[in-house]
C-alpha positions in Angstrom: -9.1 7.7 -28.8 -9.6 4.2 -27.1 -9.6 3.9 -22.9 -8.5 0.7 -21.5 -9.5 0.0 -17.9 -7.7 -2.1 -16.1 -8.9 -4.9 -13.9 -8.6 -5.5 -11.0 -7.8 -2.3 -9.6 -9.0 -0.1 -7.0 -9.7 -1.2 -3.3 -8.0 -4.1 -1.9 -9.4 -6.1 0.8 -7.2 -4.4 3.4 -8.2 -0.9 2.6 -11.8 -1.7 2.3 -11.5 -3.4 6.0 -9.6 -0.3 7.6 -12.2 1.8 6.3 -14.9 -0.5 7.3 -13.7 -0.5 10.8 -14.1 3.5 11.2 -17.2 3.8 9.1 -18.7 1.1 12.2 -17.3 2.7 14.8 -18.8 6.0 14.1 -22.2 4.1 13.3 -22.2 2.3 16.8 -20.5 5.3 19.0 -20.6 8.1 17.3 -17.7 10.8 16.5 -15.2 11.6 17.3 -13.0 8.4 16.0 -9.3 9.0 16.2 -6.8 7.7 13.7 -3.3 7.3 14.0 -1.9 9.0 10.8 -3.8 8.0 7.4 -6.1 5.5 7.8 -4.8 4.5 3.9 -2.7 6.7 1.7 -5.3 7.9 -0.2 -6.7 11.9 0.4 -10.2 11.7 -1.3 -10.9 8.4 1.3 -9.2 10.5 4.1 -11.2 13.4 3.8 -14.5 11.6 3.3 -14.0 10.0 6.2 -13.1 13.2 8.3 -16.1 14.7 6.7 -17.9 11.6 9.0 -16.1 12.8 12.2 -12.9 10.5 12.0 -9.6 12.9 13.2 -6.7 12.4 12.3 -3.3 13.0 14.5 0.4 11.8 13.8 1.0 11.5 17.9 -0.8 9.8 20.1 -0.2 12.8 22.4 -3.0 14.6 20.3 -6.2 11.7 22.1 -7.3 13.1 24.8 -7.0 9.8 27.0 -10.0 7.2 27.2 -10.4 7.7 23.8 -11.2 5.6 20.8 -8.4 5.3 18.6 -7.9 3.3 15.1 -4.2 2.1 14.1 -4.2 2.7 10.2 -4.3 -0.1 7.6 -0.1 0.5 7.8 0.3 -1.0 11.4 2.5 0.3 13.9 5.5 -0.2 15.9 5.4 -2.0 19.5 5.9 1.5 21.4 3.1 3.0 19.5 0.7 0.1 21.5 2.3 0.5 24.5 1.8 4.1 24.9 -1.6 3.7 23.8 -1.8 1.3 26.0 -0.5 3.9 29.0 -3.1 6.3 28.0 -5.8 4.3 28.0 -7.6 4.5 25.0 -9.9 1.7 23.4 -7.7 0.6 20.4 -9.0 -1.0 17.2 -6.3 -2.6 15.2 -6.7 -1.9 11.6 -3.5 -3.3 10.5 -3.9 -5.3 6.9 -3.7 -8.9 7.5 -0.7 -8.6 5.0 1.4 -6.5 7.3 0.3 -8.5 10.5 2.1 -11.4 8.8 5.5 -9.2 7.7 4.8 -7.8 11.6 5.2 -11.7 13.0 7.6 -12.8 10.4 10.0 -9.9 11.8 9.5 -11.2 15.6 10.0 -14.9 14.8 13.4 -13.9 12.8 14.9 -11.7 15.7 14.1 -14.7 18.1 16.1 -17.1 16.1 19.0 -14.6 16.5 18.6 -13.7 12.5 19.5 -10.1 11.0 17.0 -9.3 9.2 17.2 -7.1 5.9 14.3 -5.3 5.2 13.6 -4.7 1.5 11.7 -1.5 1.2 11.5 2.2 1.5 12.8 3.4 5.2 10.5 6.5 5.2 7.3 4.6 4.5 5.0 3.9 7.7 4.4 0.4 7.0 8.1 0.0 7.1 8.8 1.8 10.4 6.1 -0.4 12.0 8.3 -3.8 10.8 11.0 -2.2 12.3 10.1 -1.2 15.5 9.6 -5.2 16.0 13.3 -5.5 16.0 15.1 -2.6 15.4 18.5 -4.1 16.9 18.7 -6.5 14.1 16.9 -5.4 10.7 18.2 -3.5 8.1 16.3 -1.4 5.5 17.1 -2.1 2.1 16.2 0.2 -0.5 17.7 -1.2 -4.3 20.3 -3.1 -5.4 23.2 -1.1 -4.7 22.2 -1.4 -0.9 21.9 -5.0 -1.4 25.3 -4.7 -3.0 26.8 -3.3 -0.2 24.9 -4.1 3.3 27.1 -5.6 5.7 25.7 -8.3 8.5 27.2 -9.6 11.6 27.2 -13.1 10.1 26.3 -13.9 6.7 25.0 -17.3 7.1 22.2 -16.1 9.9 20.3 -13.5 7.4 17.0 -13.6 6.5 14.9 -10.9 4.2 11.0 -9.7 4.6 9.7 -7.0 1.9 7.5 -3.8 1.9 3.7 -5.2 1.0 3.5 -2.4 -1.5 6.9 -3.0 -3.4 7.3 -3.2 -7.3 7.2 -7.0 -7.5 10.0 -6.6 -10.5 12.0 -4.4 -8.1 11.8 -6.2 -5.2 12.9 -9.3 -6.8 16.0 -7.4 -8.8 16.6 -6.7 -4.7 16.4 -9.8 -3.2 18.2 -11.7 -6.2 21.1 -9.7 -5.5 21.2 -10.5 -1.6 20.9 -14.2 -2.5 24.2 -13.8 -4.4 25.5 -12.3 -1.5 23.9 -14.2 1.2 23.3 -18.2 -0.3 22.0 -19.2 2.9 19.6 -16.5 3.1 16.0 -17.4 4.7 12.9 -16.1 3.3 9.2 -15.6 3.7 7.3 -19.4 2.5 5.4 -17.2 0.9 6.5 -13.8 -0.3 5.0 -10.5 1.7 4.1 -8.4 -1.6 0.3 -8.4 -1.3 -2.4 -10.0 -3.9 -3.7 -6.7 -4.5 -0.2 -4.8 -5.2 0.9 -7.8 -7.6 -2.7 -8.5 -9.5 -2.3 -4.3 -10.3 0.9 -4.4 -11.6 0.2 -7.6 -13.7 -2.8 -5.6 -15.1 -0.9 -2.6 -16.3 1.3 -5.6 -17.9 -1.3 -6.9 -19.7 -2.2 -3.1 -21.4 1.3 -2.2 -22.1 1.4 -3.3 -25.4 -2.2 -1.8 -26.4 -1.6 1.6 -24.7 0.1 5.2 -25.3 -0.4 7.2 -22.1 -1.5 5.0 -18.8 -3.0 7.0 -16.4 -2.7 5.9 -12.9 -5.1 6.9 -10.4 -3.8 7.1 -6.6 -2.1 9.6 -4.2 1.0 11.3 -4.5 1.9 9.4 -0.6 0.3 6.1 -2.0 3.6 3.3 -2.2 1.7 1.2 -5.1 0.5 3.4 -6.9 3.6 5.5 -7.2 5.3 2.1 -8.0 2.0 1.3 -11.1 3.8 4.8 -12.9 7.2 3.5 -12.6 6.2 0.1 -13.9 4.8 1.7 -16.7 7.8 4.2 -17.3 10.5 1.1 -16.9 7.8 -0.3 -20.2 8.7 2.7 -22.5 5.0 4.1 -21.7 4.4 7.7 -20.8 2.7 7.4 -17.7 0.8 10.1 -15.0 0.5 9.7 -11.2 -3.1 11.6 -11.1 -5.6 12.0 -8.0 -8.5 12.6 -9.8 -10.0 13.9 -13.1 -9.3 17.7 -12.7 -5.9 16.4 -12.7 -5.7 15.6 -16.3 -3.8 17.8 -18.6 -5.2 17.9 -22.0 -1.9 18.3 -23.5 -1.2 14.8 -22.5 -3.1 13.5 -25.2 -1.6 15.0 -28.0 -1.7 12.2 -30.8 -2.5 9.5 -28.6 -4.4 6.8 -30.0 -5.3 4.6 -26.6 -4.9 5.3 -23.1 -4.7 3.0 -20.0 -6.7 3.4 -16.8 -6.0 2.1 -13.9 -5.9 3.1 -9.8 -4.2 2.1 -7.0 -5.4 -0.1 -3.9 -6.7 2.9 -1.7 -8.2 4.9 -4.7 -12.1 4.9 -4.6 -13.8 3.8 -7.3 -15.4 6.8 -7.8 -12.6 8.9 -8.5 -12.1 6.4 -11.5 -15.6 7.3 -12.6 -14.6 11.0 -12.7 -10.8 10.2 -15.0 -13.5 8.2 -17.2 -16.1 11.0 -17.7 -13.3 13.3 -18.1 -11.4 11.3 -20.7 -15.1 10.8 -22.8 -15.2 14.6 -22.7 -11.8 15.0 -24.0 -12.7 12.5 -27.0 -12.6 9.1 -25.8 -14.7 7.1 -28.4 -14.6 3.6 -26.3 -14.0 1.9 -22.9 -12.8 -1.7 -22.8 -12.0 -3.4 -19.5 -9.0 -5.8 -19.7 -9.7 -8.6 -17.6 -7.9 -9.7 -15.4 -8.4 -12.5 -12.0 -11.2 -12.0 -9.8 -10.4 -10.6 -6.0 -12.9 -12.9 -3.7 -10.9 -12.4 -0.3 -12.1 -10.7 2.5 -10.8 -9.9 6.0 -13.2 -10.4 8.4 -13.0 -7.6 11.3 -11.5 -7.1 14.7 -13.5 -9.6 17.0 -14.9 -6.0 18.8 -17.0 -5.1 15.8 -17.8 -9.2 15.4 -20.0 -8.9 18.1 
C-alpha cells in the first residue's frame, strides 16, 4: 500500500495567527484568556490550548467583566463588540484577515443600498458574523436551488460575498446560477474563498487520479475540511472525515492499493504524524508528498501584541 500526502495542507496563516495571539497572551498575562466560541474548528488545537488556561464560553455573559477576551479566527457580528464593549473587557480581535475583508465588503454593499446574497452555510459562525453587518439586506444562500429561487427587492442592485471556507466548485456552481438570474450582479474584485481553502482542494485534485481511499484529517465542525471529503466523494473516491489516527478503521483498506492524506486548515500537523504512523502500521510500504505551491503569507498580529 502507497500513502500520498498532500501539500499544502494543514495550518493556514489565519489559524496559526489566532492561535498565536492566545499562546502570547497567556505568555505576557497569564491565564485565564477567554475565547469567544472556538478559537478554530479544530478540537485537538482547542483542547491544547485549554490545557494552557484559554476558556472557552459561547456568551459573553460567561467573562466576568474587565476581562481579557479573544474573538475567534471566525469573526463576529457588530452586537457581539458592542456588548463587549459594555462590559469592559480588553478585546483582541482574532478575526482572519480573510473574513475582515468579507466583514468590510458586507458594510460597503449595504451603504450603496445593495442586497446582498450571501453564498454559504447559515449555521456556520463565520457566516452569522457577515450577517450581523447588515442583516436588513443580505441573504444566505445555501446551493443552487436557493440561487434558483431567492427573490430581491430589485434585481439590478444585487451583489454576492461567499463563505471563506466554501467548496471552490460549489460556490461557483452557486454564484453561476445567480449571474443568470441577476446579470448585473456585483461581485468581490477578488473572490473571498481563502488561499488556504482553494490550494487544499486543488491538492486533493492533484491525487485523485493516483488514489483509492483519501483520508481527510479535520474536525467533524471544521467547514473545509468537511467540504476536502465531499470534493473527493463528487471525484468517485471513497473518502473519510477522520480527527486523528485512532480514528481509522482497518476495514477501510480492504484491497486498496494507495491512499491519500491530507488535513484541513485548523488540523495540527501532528495529528497528521499520528494517520501516518498508523497507516505504516497497517502496511503502508511508501510515503510520497505531492507537491503542490508554497504558502509564504503571514498575518502579522493585532498592533497590542506588536508592541
Amino acid at each position: 500500500m502507497k500513502v500520498y500526502l498532500a501539500r499544502p495542507r494543514g495550518f493556514c496563516a489565519g489559524v496559526e495567527r489566532a492561535i498565536e495571539i492566545i499562546e502570547q497572551l497567556l505568555a505576557r498575562h497569564g491565564p485565564p484568556v477567554y475565547v469567544r466560541h472556538e478559537i478554530v474548528h479544530n478540537s485537538v488545537v482547542v483542547e491544547d490550548l485549554a490545557g494552557k488556561g484559554a476558556i472557552f464560553v459561547d456568551e459573553l455573559g460567561e467573562v466576568p467583566a474587565g476581562s481579557r477576551l479573544v474573538f475567534s479566527a471566525h469573526g463576529v457580528p457588530p452586537s457581539v463588540v458592542e456588548e463587549a464593549g459594555q462590559r469592559t473587557l480588553s478585546v483582541v480581535d482574532a478575526t482572519c484577515p480573510l473574513v475582515t475583508k468579507v466583514h468590510i465588503g458586507a458594510r460597503a454593499y449595504a451603504r450603496q443600498g445593495f442586497t446582498i446574497l450571501l453564498v454559504g452555510h447559515r449555521d456556520h459562525v463565520e457566516v452569522e458574523g457577515v450577517v450581523g453587518e447588515a442583516e436588513d439586506c443580505t441573504i444566505v444562500v445555501e446551493n443552487t436551488s436557493e440561487a434558483a429561487t431567492v427573490q430581491v427587492p430589485d434585481p439590478d442592485r444585487v451583489a454576492v460575498l461567499t463563505q471563506t471556507t466554501l467548496s471552490v466548485d460549489e460556490a461557483d456552481e452557486i454564484i453561476d446560477v445567480l449571474r443568470k438570474r441577476f446579470p448585473r450582479i456585483v461581485t468581490q474584485e477578488n473572490e473571498d474563498i481563502c488561499y488556504a481553502t482553494q490550494n487544499r482542494q486543488d491538492a486533493v485534485k492533484r491525487m485523485g487520479e493516483n488514489i483509492d481511499l483519501l483520508l481527510v484529517i479535520g474536525d467533524p465542525t471544521s467547514s473545509n475540511s468537511n467540504r476536502l471529503r465531499e470534493l473527493g466523494e463528487r471525484r468517485g473516491i471513497a473518502s473519510r472525515l477522520i480527527l486523528g489516527a485512532d480514528e481509522i478503521d482497518p476495514s477501510w483498506l480492504a484491497g486498496v492499493d494507495s491512499v491519500g492524506v491530507t488535513s484541513g486548515a485548523s488540523t495540527p500537523e501532528i495529528s497528521v504524524e499520528g494517520v501516518i504512523e498508523r497507516l505504516c502500521e497497517l502496511g503502508a510500504e511508501s510515503i510520497e508528498e505531492i507537491e503542490g505551491p508554497s504558502e509564504d503569507l503571514v498575518f502579522s498580529l493585532p498592533e497590542e501584541l506588536r508592541r
